[in-house]
Structures are given as C-alpha cells and as structure tokens.
C-alpha positions as CSV (number, residue, x, y, z in Angstrom):
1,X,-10.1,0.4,18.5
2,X,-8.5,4.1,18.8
3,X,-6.2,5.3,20.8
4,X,-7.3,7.5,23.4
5,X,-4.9,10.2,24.3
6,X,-4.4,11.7,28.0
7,X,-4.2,15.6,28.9
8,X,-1.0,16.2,29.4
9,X,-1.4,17.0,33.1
10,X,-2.8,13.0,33.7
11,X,0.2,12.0,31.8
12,X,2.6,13.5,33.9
13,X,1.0,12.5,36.6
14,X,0.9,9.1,35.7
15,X,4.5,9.3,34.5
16,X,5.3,10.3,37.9
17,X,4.1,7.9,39.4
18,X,5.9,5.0,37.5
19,X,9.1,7.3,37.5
20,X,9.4,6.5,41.1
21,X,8.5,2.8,41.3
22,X,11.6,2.5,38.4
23,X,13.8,4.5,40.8
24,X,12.5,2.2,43.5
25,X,13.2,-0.8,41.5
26,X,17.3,0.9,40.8
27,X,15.7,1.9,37.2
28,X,16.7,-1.5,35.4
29,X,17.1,-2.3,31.8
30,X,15.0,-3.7,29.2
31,X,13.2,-5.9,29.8
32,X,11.6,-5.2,33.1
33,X,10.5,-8.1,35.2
34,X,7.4,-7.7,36.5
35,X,7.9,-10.2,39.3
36,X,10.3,-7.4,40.9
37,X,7.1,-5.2,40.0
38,X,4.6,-7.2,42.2
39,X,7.2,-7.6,44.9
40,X,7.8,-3.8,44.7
41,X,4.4,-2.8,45.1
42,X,3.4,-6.1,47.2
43,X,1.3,-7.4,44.8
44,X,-0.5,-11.2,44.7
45,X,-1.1,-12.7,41.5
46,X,-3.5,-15.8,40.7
47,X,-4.7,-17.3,37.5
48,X,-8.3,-18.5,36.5
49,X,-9.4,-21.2,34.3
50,X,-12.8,-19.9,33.4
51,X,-15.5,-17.3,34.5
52,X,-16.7,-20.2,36.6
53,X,-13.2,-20.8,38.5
54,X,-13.3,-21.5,42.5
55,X,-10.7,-18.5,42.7
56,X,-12.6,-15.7,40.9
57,X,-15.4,-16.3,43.5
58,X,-13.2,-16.7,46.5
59,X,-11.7,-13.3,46.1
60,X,-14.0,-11.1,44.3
61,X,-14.4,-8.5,46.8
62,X,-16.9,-5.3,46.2
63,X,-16.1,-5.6,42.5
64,X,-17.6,-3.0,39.6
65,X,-17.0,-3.8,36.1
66,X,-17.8,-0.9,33.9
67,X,-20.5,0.2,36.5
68,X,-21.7,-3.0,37.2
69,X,-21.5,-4.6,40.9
70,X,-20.6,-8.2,41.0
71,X,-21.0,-8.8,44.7
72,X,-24.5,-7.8,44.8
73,X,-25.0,-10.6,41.8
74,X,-22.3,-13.0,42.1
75,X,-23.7,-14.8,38.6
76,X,-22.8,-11.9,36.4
77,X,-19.3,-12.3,36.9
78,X,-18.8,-14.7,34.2
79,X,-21.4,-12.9,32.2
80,X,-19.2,-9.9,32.5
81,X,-16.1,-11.7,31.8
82,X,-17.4,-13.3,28.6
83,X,-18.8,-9.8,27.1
84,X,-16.0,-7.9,28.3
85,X,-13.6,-10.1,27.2
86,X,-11.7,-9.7,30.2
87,X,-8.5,-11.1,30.5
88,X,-7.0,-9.6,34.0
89,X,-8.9,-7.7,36.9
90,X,-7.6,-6.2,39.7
91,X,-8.7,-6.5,43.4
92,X,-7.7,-3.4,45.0
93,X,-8.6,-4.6,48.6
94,X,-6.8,-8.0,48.1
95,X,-3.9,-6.3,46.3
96,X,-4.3,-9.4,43.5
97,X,-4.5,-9.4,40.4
98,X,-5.9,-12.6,38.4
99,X,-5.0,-13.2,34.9
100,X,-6.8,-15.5,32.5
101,X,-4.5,-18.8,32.3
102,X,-5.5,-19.5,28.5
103,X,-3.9,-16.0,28.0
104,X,-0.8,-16.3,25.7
105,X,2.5,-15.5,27.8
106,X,3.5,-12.7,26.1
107,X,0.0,-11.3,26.1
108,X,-0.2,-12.0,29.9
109,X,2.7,-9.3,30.2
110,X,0.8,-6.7,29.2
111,X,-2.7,-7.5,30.7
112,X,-0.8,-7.7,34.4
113,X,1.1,-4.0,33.3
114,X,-2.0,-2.9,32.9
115,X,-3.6,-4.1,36.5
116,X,-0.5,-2.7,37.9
117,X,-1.0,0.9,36.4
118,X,-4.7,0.6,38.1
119,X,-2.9,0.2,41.4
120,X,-0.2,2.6,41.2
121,X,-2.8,5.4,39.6
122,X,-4.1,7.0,43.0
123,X,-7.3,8.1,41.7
124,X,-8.3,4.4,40.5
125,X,-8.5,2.9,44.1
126,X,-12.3,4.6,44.0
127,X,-13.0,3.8,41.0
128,X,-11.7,-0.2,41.4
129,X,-13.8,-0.5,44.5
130,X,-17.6,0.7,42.7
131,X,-17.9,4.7,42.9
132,X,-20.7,5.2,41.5
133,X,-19.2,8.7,40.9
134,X,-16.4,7.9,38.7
135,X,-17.2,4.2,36.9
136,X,-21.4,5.5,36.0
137,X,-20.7,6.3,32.5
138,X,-19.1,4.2,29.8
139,X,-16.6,7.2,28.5
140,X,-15.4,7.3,32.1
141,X,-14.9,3.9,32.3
142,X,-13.1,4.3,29.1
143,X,-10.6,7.0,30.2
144,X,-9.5,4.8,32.8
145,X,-8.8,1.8,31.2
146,X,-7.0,4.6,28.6
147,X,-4.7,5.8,32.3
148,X,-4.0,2.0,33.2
149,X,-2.8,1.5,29.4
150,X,-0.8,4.7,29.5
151,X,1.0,3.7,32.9
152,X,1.8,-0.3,31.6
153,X,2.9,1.8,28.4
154,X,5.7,3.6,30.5
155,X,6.4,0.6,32.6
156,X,7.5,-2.3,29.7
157,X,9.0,0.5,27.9
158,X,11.4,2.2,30.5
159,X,9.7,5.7,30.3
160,X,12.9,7.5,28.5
161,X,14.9,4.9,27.8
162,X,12.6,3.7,25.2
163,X,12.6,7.3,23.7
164,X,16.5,7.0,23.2
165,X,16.6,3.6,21.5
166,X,14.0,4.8,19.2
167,X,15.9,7.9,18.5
168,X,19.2,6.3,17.7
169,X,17.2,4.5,14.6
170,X,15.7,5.0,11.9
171,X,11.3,5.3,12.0
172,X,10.0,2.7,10.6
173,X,8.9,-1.1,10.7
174,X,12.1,-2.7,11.1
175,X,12.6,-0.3,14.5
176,X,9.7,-1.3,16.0
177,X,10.4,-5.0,15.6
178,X,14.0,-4.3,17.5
179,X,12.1,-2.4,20.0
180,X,9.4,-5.6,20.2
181,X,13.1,-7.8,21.0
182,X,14.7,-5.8,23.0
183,X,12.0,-5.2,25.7
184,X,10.1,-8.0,25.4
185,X,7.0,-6.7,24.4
186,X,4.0,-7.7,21.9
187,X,4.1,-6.1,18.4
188,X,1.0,-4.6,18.6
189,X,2.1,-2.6,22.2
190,X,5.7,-1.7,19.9
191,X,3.7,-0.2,17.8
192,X,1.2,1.7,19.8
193,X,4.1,3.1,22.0
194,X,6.1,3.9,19.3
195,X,3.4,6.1,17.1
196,X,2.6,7.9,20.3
197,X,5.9,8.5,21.8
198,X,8.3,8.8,18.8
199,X,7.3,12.4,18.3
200,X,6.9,12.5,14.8
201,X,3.7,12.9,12.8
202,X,2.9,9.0,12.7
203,X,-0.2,6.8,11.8
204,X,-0.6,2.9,13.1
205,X,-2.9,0.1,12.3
206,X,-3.0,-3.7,13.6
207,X,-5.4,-5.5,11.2
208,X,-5.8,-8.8,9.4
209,X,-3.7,-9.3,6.1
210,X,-5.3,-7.6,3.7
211,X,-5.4,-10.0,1.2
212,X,-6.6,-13.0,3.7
213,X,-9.6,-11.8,5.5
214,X,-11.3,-14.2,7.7
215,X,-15.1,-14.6,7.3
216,X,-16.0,-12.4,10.4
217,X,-13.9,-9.6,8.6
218,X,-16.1,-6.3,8.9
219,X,-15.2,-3.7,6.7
220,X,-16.6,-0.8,8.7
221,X,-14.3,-1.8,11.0
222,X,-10.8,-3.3,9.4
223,X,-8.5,-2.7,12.1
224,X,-8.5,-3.7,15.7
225,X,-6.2,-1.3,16.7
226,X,-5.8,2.0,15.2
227,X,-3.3,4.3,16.5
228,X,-2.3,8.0,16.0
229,X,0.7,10.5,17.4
230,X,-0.8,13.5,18.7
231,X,0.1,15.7,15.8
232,X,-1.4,13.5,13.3
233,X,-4.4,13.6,15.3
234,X,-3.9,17.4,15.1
235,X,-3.6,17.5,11.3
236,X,-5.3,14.7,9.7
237,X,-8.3,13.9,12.1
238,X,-10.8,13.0,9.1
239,X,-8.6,9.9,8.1
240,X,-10.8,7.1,8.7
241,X,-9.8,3.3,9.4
242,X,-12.3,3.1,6.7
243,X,-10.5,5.4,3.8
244,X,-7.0,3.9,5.1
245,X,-7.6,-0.1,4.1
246,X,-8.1,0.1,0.8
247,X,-4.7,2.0,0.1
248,X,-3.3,-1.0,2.3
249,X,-4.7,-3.8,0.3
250,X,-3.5,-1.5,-2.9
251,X,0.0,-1.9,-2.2
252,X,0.4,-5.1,0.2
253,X,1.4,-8.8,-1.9
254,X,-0.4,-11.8,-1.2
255,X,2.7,-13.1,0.8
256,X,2.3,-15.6,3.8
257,X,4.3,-13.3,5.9
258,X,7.0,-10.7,5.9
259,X,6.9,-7.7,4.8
260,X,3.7,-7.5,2.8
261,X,4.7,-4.2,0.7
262,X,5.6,-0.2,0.9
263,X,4.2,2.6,-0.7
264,X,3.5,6.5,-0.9
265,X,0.2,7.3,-0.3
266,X,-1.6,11.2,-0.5
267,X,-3.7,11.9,2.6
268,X,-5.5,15.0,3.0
269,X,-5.2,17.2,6.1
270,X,-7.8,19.0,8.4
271,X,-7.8,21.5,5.3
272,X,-8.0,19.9,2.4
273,X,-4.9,19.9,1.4
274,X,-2.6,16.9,0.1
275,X,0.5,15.3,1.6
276,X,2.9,12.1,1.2
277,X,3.0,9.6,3.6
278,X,5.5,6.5,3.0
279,X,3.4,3.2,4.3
280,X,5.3,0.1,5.1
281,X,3.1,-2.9,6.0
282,X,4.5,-6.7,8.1
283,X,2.7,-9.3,9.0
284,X,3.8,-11.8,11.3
285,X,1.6,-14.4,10.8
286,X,-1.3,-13.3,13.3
287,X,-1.9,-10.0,12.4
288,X,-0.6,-7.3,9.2
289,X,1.2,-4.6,11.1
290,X,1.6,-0.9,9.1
291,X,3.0,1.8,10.2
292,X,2.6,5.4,8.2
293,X,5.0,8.0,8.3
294,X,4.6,12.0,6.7
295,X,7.6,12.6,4.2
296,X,6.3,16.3,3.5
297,X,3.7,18.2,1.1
298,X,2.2,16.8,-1.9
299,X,3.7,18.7,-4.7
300,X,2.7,16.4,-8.0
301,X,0.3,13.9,-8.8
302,X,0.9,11.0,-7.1
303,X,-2.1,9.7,-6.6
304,X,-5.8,10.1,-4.9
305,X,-6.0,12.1,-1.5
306,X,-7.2,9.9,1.2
C-alpha cells in the first residue's frame, strides 16, 4: 500500500482541527490517552466478536461502506467486513465507534485514532452517513480514509511535539524505535509518520523478511506498506516497490531478528540521474522494517541505479 499524500490546504485543515481538541485536552504528553479523547469528543466505544455479533446489528445505523448501503441489506455487513478487512467503523449518528475484539491492543490504538479523525474531520459526517456524492467512487473513498489516517497521524504523535523529538536525533532506524516507545505507537505508524513528517528526502517500506517469505509472498507486491516524504515523491517517483526488494534482500542477513543489515544503494531520479541512499533494514519478528535515507549525488561507481 502507498501513501497517499494530502494538499496542503486539507492538511491544515485537518491539523487544525486536532490542534484544538489537544488544546482542549491541556495539550498532554506522549502518549496520549485516547480514553480522554472519547470523553473529549463524547465518544462511545463497543467491541465485536465477529461480522455476525448482536452489537454490529443493533447499532448499524444508515451505514455506507465504500459506497455500499448496509441498512438497505443488513446481510452484507459481514460480507463487507470480511473483504474489507475492517477492523473499526464509525457510527456518526450513534457517536460509537466499534472495534474488532480479536484486534491486537496496540493495533486497536490506531484503528480507534483513525474513527476519531472521521468524527472530528467536518466534511466526513456526509460522507459517514451514505452521500452518494462523496463515497460513489473508490478514489474518493480512498482520499478519505487517507484524511482519517492523516488526523490519527497528528493525534498519537502530538502534532509538533513529535517533530521536535525527532529533530533532536539522529534519522534513522534506531529513532524511529525511540519514537515507537515513547508514544506508544506501532512500528509500522513510527515509520509512516516519521518518512512523512521528518522533512528530509526519505523512503519507507514494511515488508516480510526478505530472506523468510511466507508462501503467499507476491513479488509484484513485496511490501504492505510503502511510504514516501513528499520530496522523494518529487524526485524519485519511478522507484518501484518492485525495483526496491531486491537491493533489500542484497544486503539484509538471514538473522531471526534485529537489525537485518545496512547498505548504500544508487537510485535514479525523475531524470536519470544517480544518487546514494544509505538503507538500514530491522525486523522485529513480525514484519522487516527499512527505512532509506539520500546522503547526496552519486559521484563513483558504487553500484547499479535502481
């Protein structure tokens, strides 16, 4: 999956928006409790079982997921939930938001950060309740979910205070794990936020080890997360997920967890010509975790041009 980035008049916006539930909330420190959140906002929260649980059809109420009504056919819900895969919905006229039990905790934080941003975004109240107008096409749909991550982004992370810890460290791998500690995030949102919002020309992947594929591994598609800063995006957008792996797997160890491994590798820009990234690859025993960083023009052979 790539990151989708926001015009920088929807991020502001959004920004805005969570600026002044923080100030609300006396603008605490790391890590934010989203109980306070919920009792901020008024917010309920339930859990489900399964697709088929007595709660989801209790309080589903005028429901679209993705452009599809679920109160007009209560039977698709779990049909929706399964192909989805979703883990959280929000119920804009309940103020609830219901999050799948079997959900590991620390997963959970995110997935209700994210329900939150869809209540505290203005514009998503229409879009929650079934406009046909905003949820009809699938790049819509898309764009939103995008805005809800953006706002549970600046939520979990403290908006600037996330920006100053970063910047009083070094970029790279071992950063991103403090961060990870110290606001009681998961790795894979460390990583996201910290590619996009560390301002320098940075290039993310989450991805199974390299070395260890499972037996669904596809290789058109090696990562399931695959994240960009806006001027990487800018300067390298023909870097594929695709060209990337293999200069992973070139210079990760076999190891059973750690750090798998560090390299230089050339990439080539929008313009063909080369530069030198320094890769750095972890894997905490779920998922391999690199992170990418430019160092500066490719002056000498060092190697072939991604």
């Amino acid at each position: 999956m790539d990151n989708i980035l926001l015009r920088r008049q929807t991020a502001e916006d959004i920004e805005a928006q969570v600026a002044k539930l923080l100030n609300d909330l006396g603008n605490p420190g790391p890590p934010l409790r989203l109980e306070d959140v919920r009792e901020a906002l008024r917010l309920d929260m339930a859990y489900y079982q399964s697709p088929g649980d007595s709660i989801l059809q209790e309080t589903v109420h005028k429901l679209k997921v993705a452009g599809r009504q679920v109160l007009a056919r209560p039977a698709i819900l779990g049909e929706a939930i399964r192909k989805l895969d979703l883990k959280a919905l929000y119920l804009p006229d309940r103020k609830r938001i219901l999050l799948d039990a079997s959900l590991p905790i620390i997963k959970q934080r995110w997935s209700e950060a994210h329900e939150v941003g869809h209540d505290i975004i203005p514009w998503h109240k229409f879009t929650m309740m079934g406009d046909d107008r905003n949820t009809l096409t699938p790049g819509c749909h898309a764009q939103v979910e995008a805005e809800a991550n953006y706002a549970a982004g600046q939520m979990l992370f403290l908006q600037e205070r996330f920006l100053h810890e970063v910047r009083a460290r070094e970029v790279g791998v071992q950063t991103i794990l403090d961060m990870k500690k110290l606001f009681g995030n998961t790795i894979t949102t460390t990583l996201w936020k910290f590619v996009e919002q560390a301002g320098e020309c940075l290039v993310g992947a989450i991805s199974v080890h390299p070395h260890r594929p499972p037996s669904e591994f596809d290789p058109e598609n090696p990562f399931r997360y695959f994240v960009r800063s806006p001027s990487f995006l800018q300067r390298f957008p023909n870097v594929t997920e695709c060209a990337l792996f293999p200069e992973i797997k070139r210079y990760c160890r076999n190891s059973r967890g750690g750090s798998l491994g560090e390299s230089e590798v050339v990439l080539a820009d929008a313009n063909g010509n080369r530069h030198v990234f320094h890769f750095h690859t972890f894997f905490n025993t779920y998922d391999a975790l690199t992170l990418g960083r430019y160092l500066r023009p490719h002056t000498a052979f060092l190697g072939q041009a991604v």
